[in-house]
N, C-alpha and C positions, 0 to 999 in steps of 0.2 A: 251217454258217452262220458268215458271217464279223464278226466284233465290233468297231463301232469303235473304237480307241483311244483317245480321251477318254471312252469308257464305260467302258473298264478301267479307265482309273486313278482315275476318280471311283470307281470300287466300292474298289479300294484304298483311298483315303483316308478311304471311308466304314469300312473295316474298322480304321483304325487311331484315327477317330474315337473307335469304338464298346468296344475294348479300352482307351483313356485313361483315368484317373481321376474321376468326374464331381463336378464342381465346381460348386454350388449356384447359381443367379442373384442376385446381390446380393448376396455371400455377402462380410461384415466384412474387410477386410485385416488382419493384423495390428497391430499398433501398441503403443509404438514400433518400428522395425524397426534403429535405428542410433541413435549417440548423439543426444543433445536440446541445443539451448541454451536457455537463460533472458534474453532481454538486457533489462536495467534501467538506468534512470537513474540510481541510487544508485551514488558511490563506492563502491571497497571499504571495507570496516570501517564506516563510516557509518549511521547510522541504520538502516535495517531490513532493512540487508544483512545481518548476523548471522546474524538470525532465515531469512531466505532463503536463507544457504547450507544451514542444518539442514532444510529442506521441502525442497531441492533434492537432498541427501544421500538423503534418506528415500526421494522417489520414484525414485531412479536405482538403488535395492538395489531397490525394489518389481517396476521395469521391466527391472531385469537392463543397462540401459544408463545408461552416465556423462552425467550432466549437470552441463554447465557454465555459469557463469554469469558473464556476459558484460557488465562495467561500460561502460557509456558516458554516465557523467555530462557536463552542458555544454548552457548557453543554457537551462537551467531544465527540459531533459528535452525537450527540441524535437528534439536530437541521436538520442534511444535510441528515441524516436516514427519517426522518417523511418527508422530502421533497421528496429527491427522493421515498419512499416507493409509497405518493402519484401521484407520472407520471403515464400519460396514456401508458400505455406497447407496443410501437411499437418501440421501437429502436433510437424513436429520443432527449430522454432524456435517459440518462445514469447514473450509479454510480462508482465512483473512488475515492476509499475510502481507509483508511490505516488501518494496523495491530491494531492500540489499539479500531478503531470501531469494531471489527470483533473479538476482543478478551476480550476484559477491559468488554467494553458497555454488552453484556450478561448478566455477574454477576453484575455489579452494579446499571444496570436498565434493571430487569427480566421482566418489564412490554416490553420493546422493543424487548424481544428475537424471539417471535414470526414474527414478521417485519423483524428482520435481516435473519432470517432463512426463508422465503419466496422470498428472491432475488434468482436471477436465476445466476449462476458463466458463465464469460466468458470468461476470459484471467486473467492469470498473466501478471503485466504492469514490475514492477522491484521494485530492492530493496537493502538496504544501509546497510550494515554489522556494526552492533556497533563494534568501538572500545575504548579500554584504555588506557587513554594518562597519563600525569603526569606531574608537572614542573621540569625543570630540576634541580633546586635545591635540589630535593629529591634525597637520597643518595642508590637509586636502580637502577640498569640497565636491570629487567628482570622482569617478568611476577610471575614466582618463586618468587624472589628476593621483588618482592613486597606483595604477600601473607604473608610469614615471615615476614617483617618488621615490615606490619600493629600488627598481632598479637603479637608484642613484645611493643608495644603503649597502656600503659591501657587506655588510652580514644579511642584508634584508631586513626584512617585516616579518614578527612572530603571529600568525593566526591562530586564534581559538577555533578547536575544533571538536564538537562532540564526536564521540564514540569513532573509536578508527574503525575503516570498513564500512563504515555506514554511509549515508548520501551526501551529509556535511562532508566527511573524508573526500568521497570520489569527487563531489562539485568542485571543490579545492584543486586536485589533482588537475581536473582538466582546465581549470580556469589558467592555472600556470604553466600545463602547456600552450593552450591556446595563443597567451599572451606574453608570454616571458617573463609575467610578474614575479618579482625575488620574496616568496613569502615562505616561512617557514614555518609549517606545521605543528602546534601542540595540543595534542591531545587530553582530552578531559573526561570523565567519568558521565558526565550528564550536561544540558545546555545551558544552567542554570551556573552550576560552577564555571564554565566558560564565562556566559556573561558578567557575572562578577568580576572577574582581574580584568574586561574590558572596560569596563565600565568605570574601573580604579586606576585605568588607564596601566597598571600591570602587561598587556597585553595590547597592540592597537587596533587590530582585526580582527574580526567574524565573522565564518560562514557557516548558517544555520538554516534552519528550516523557518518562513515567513509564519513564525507563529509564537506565542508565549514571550519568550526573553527579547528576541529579535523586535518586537516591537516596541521595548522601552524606548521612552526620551531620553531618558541618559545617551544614548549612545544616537550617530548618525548613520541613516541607511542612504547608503550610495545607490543600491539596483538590485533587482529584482528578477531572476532567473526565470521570467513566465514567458511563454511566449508574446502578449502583448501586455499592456498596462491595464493592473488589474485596478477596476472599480474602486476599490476600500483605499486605494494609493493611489489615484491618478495622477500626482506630482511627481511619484517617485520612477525614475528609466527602468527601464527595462537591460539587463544584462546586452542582450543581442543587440539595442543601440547605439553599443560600443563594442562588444566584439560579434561580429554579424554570424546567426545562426544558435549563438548560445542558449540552449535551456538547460534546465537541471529542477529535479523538484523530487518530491520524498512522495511515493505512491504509498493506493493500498488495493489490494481488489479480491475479489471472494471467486475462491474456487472450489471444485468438488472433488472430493477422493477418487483416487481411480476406479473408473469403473461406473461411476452417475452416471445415471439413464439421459438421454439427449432434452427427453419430457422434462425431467426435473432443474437440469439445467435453463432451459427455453423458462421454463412459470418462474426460478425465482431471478434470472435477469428479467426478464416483465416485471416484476415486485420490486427487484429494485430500483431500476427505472422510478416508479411510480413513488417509492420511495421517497428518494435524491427529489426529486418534485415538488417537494412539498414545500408550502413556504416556511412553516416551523422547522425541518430539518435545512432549508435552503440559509436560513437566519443563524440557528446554530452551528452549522459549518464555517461563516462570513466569520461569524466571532473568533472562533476557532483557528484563522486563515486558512481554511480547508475549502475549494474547488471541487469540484467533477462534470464529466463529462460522458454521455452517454455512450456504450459501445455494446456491441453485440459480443456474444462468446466467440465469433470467428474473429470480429476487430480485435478482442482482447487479446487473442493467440495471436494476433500480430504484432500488437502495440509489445508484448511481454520479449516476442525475439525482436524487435529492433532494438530495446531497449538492452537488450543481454551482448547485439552486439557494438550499441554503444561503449555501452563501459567495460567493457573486456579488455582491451588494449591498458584502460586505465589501470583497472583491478591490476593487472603485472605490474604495472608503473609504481603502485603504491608500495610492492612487497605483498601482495595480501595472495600471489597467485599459488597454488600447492608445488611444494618442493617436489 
């Protein structure tokens, strides 16, 4: 009997089938499989860049692959938004971005909301409680003490303020609505330059981020925008002590391009959880005054819109909303 040919070789590739390795249906890819990037809006050395090179560090020994992390500060994060939005969505480009991208950027460039609101939330990374310092010159020792003051100043009290738009700016904003304090806003290039004319008494007030300048001795911190009194300051009140409900802090947290797989999401909030964990990242954070707190990719998409619509109202208040 004669065989035909396309029946032989379908049995052949049926035997070479059937000898192959059998590889499960749906069965996880690895991941990562090659280095990682991190791209963010932060300067180098700036604000919660620090703290992000040590989570970046930490998960790239975890993963066995180097991650880098990739500044593109500019246009208020509108820049490092159309970068990452543009990543291929498997995990090996990332976003780690802070509160005034995920807050400011909305209202004032409504053409990007759609892009910001298509990332996929993965982890909360951490985050730097503003506080309010003062030079010691000034003739208040309290929180209180400084609300009354200002408003017995008919020009008011000049504040140092890093970077308009940013979480220094918005903290300010809400702190004098909240309170009626008469403080008036000046703006500065970076925190360092602020603390300087504080500290030279140039200026008598600061609101910054609880990290770097803010903790000099030269100047006096009044309170602390955390929700309770943190560890490293247990002397120092808490904002909401005096005006009740008040927090304010500078975030940062890692999201994935539109279009990350639920999977990829799910393992590297699991990593970084585990992370944030550690006691060498938990020690270099303290240093740092950087926090965090655990959340799931569904907490984060909630923690991100309560937060959009806290400071919305503000963002108009300040000028920063889109004409």
């Amino acid at each position: 009997m004669k065989v035909h040919r396309r029946w032989f070789l379908l049995g052949v590739l049926c035997l070479f089938a059937a000898s192959a390795p059998i590889k499960s249906f749906g069965q996880t890819p690895t991941f990562p499989s090659r280095p990682v990037k991190f791209i963010t809006p932060q300067a180098a050395g700036s604000g919660n860049d620090p703290a992000m090179r040590v989570l970046a560090d930490k998960l790239g020994k975890m993963w066995g692959q180097q991650i880098a992390l990739i500044n593109q500060p500019g246009a208020g994060g509108a820049i490092a938004v159309r970068s990452a939005a543009s990543a291929v969505p498997d995990g090996h480009i990332l976003f780690i971005t802070i509160a005034s991208t995920l807050t400011v950027l909305p209202v004032t460039e409504p053409d990007l909301s759609e892009k910001l609101n298509s990332f996929v939330p993965i982890g909360f990374a951490g985050e730097i409680p503003m506080g309010i310092a003062i030079s010691p010159q000034l003739p208040v020792n309290s929180l209180a003490e400084l609300i009354e003051f200002s408003k017995k100043q008919p020009a008011g009290l000049n504040a140092a303020v890093a970077f308009r738009g940013g979480m220094p700016d918005l903290a300010t904003e809400l702190f004098r609505n909240r309170t009626g304090a008469n403080l008036n806003p000046i703006y500065y290039p970076g925190s360092v330059q602020a603390m300087s004319d504080v500290i030279t008494n140039r200026v008598p007030v600061i609101v910054d981020g609880l990290s770097g300048p803010l903790g000099d001795e030269q100047v006096k911190l009044l309170a602390i925008a955390s929700p309770a009194r943190l560890p490293a300051h247990p002397q120092i009140p808490t904002v909401s002590e005096t005006v009740p409900g008040f927090t304010a802090s500078g975030w940062f947290v890692l999201l994935g391009p539109p279009g990350t797989p639920a999977w990829i999401a799910k393992k590297v909030n699991e990593d970084l959880r585990q992370a944030l964990d550690q006691q060498d990242v938990r020690e270099k954070f303290t240093a740092l005054g950087v926090s965090t707190r655990a959340m799931s990719p569904e907490e984060l998409s909630d923690f991100i819109g309560s937060e959009q619509q806290l400071w919305k109202p503000v963002i108009s208040k300040v000028g920063l909303a889109a004409q």
